[in-house]
N, C-alpha and C positions, 0 to 999 in steps of 0.2 A: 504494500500500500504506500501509495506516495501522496505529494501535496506539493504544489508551486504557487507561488504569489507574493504580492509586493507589501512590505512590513508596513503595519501600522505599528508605534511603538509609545509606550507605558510605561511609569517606573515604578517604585515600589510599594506596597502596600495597598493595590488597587486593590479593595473590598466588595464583598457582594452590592453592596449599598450604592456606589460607584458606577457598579456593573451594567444595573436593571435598579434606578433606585425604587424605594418603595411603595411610593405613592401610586407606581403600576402596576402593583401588585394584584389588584382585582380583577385580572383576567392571565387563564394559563393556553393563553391563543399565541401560538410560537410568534407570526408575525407581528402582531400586537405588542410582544414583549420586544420584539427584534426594532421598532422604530422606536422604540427610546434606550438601547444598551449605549452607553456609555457618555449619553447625552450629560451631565452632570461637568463632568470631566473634561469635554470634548464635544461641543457641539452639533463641530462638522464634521462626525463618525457617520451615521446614517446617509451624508451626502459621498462621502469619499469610501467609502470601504465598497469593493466590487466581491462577488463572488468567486471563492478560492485565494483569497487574500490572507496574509497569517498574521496573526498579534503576537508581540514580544513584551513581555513585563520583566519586574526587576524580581524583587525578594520576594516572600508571602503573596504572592497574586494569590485571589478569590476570597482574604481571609473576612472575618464574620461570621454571617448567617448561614444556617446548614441549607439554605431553599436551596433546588433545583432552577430554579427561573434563570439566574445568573450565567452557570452554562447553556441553556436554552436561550438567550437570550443571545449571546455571542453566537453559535453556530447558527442560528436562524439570521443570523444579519450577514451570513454568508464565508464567515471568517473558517478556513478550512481546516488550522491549528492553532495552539498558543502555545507558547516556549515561555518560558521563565527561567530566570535564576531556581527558583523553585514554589511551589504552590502548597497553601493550607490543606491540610488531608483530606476536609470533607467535602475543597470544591476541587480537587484530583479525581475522589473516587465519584463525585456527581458527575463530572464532566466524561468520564468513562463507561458512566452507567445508561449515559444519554449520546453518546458516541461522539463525543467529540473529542479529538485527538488531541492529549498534551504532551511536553516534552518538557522536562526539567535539564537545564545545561546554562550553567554560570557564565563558560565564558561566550556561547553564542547571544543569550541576555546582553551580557556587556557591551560584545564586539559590533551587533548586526543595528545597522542603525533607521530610522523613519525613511521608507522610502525604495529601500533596496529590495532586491529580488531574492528571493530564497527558494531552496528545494528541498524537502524531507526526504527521507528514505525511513518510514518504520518500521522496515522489518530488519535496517543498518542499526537503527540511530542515528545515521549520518545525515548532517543540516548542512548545507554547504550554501553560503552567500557567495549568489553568483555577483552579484555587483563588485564585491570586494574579491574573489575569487579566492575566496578561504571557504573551510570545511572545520565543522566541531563536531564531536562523540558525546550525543545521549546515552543510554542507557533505550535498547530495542524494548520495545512492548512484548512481554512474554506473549505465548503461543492464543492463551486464554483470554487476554485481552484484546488481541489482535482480530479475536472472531467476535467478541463483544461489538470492538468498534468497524468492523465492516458488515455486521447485520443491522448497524444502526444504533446501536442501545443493547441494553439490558433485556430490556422487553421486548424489543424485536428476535433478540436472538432465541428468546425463548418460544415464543410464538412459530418460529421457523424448527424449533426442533421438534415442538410438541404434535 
């Protein structure tokens, strides 16, 4: 499974709150959630993010509330993955459970900057910024996750097996 597209980028301690803030909270309609992720923050997310496009954060991305809405909220607005320095446990394992693809790697965080092109490989780990024509080492999505997030989610995949 792969992913290309051009970084939108974030630094540290972006919260679920941030995400999808909460006042939207009264509807779990993806596109609904998807036309206000990241507005708080970042006005002109919703105008500039195209589909297959990947987000890069700093430290703690997702941390806060345990809602789902917040990874819902970013892959419905098209964004193909997010890379971080590293991510809060409970928006890691939501974000896997609803099939959107994360990658924890410091120094791809660091290095990749707003704007650039990037390519994943997860079943490498390898993130290679083609802009800058560097290459970082994630850590590959085990076998199990890897069918989670190409049935879509948690629930699709169970739906597909039962």
């Amino acid at each position: 499974m792969e992913a290309k597209g051009t970084v939108i980028k974030y630094g540290d301690n972006i919260d679920t709150d941030v995400i999808i803030p909460a006042r939207y909270l009264n509807t779990s309609v993806h596109a609904e959630l998807a036309k206000h992720c990241m507005e708080d923050i970042d006005t002109e997310f919703v105008n500039k993010v195209k589909p297959g496009d990947i987000m890069v954060g700093g430290r703690n991305f997702g941390c806060g509330s345990s809602r789902e809405h917040a990874p819902i909220a970013i892959k419905a607005s098209g964004i193909s993955c997010v890379i971080a320095a590293d991510f809060a446990r409970i928006f890691f394992r939501n974000s896997i459970n609803i099939g959107l693809p994360i990658l924890e790697c410091a120094e791809a965080s660091g290095d990749i900057e707003e704007g650039n092109e990037v390519h994943v490989n997860f079943d490498t780990g390898v993130i290679t910024n083609i802009t800058k024509n560097k290459t970082y080492k994630a850590a590959a999505f085990p076998p199990f996750m890897q069918e989670i997030i190409n049935a879509g989610g948690l629930i699709e995949k169970i739906k597909k097996e039962g």
